[in-house]
C-alpha positions in Angstrom: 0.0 0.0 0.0 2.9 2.2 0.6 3.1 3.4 -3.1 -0.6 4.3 -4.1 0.2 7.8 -4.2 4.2 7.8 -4.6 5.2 11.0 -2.8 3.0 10.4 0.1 4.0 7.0 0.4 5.5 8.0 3.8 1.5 8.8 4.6 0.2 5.9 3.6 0.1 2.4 6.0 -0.8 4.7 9.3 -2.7 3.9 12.1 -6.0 5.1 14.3 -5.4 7.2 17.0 -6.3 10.1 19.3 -4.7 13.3 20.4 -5.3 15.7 22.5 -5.8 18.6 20.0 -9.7 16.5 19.0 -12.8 17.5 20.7 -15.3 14.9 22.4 -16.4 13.9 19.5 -13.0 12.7 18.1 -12.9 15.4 15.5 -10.0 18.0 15.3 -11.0 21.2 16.9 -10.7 24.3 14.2 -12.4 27.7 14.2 -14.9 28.0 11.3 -14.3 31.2 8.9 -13.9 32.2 5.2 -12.4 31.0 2.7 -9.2 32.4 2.1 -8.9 33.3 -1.6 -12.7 34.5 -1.6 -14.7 31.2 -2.1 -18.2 31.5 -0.7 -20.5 29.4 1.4 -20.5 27.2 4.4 -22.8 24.1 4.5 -24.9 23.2 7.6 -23.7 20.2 9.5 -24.3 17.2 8.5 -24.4 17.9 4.9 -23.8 15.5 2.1 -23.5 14.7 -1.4 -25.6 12.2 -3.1 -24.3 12.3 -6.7 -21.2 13.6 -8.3 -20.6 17.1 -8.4 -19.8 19.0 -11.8 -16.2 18.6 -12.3 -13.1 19.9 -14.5 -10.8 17.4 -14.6 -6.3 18.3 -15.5 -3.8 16.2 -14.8 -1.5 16.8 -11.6 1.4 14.4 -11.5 0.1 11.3 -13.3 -3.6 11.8 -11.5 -6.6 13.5 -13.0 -7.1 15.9 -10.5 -10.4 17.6 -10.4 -11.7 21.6 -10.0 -14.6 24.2 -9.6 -15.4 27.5 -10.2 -17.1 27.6 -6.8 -15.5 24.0 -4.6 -11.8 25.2 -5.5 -9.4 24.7 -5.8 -9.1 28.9 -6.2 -4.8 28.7 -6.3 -3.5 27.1 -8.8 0.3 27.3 -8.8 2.3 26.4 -11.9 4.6 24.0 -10.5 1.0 21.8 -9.9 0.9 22.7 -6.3 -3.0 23.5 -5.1 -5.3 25.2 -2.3 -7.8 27.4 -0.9 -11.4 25.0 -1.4 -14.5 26.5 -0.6 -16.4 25.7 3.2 -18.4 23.5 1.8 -19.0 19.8 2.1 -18.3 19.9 -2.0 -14.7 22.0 -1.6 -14.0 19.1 1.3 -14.0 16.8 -1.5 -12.0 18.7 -4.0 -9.5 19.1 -1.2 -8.8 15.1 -0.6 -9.2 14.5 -4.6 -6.3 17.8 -5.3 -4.0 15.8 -2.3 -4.0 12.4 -3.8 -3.6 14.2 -7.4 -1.1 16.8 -6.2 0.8 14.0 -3.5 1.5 12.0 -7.0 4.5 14.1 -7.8 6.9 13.7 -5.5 8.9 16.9 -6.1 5.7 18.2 -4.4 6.2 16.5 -0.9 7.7 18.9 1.1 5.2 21.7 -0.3 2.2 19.9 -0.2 2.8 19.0 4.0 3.5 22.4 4.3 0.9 23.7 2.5 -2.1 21.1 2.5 -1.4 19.8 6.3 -3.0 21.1 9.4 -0.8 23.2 11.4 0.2 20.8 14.8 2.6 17.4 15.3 1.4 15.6 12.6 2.8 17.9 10.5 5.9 18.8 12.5 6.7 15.1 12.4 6.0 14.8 8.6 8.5 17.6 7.9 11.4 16.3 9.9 10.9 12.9 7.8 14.4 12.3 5.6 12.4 13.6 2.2 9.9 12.2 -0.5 10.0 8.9 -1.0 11.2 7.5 -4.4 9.0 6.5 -7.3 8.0 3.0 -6.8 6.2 2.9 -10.7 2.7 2.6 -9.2 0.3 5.1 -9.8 -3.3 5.2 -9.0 -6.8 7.4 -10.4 -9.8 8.7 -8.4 -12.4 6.2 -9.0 -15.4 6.9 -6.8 -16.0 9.0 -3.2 -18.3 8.8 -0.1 -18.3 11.9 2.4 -18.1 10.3 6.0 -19.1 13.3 8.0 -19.0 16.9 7.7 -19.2 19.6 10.2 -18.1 23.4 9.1 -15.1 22.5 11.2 -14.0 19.5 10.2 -14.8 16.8 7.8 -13.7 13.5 7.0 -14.3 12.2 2.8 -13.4 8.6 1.6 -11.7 8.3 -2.0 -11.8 5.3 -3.8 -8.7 5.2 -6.1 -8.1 2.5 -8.8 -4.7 1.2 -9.1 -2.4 0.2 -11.7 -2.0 -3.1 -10.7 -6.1 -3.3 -10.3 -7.0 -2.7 -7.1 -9.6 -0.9 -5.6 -8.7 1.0 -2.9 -10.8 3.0 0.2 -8.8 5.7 2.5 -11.0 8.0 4.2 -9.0 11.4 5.6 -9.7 13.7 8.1 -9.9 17.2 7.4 -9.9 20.5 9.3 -10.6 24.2 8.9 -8.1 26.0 9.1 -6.6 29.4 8.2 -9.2 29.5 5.8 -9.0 26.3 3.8 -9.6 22.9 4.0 -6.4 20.7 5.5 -5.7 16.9 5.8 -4.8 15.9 9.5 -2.2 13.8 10.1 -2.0 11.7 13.7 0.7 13.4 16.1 3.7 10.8 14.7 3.2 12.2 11.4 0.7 9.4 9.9 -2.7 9.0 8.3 -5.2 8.8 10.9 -7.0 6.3 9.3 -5.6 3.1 7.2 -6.7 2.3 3.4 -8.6 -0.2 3.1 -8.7 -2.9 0.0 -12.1 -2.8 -1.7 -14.0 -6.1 -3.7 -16.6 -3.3 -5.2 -17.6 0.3 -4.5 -20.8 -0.3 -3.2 -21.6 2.6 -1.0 -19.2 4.6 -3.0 -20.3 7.7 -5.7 -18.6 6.9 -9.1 -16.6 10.6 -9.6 -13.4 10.0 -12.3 -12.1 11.7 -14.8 -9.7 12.6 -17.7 -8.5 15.4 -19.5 
């Protein structure tokens, strides 16, 4: 599993776990606000999505990687890196798709966990890490989503990516807001919160994949 995504491959394989900086509810505390590049709304909590939103689709690294006018992701920069989603339930998706797509090129690692990651140990820990790990020749595509929960101040969405060598694979990620955008958070040692999780269909999953 450690090369679905090659320059996160030092994020994948991680374990459950809880840290102080989560409220009762197990969910990383954040202060709700606005987006910072301008994107508007803030869904109720609770919210969901029941069908695939309308999407653009580029290619970031060697993963379609998809955007909206109004999810995000509203910086683009030319070197591939990407942020700023809206508060939505649909910019929390764009968010996990744009880290898989954008964690594909692993010239991007160091960026991406400084730009993408939640501000706190996880990150910390993730930044001392020796560098990107090397290209292992797998590669994978955004085949389907579910979101898991959503709350404007944290969120957690499940992406189903297909990989080359045919699996189907389900890794839900935790997100907060914070400092105005949607970012992934990482257990304290610098880990996925959650582990990925080998698929036989995507039942339960939205189909949502794309090309150029």
């Amino acid at each position: 599993m450690a090369g679905i995504v090659v320059s996160l491959g030092a994020l994948l394989g991680g374990r459950s776990g809880t840290d102080s900086g989560r409220d009762g509810n197990g969910a990383p505390r954040a202060v709700a606000g606005g987006s910072v590049c301008g994107l508007t709304g803030m869904d109720s909590p609770g919210a969901t999505l029941t069908e695939a939103p309308v999407t653009r689709w580029a290619t970031v690294g060697t993963m379609a990687a998809p955007s909206s006018p109004t999810a995000g992701p509203g910086r683009k920069q030319s070197n591939g890196l990407r942020s700023c989603y809206a508060h939505t339930v649909t910019g929390a998706l764009f968010a996990v798709a744009n880290f898989w797509a954008t964690g594909s090129d692993p010239r991007l690692y160091r960026q991406i966990v400084q730009q993408n990651v939640a501000a706190g140990p996880g990150q910390a820990k993730a930044l001392s890490a020796s560098g990107a790990p090397s290209n292992t020749g797998m590669s994978a595509q955004i085949a389907a989503f579910k979101i898991s929960s959503y709350r404007p101040a944290a969120a957690t969405v499940d992406v189903a990516l297909q990989t080359s060598d045919g699996q189907q694979v389900g890794f839900p990620v935790p997100l907060v807001w914070q400092s105005g955008d949607w970012k992934v958070q990482l257990a304290d040692d610098g880990t996925p919160v959650f582990r990925p999780t080998i698929l036989q269909t995507l039942t339960g999953y939205i189909p949502w994949a794309g090309t150029e």
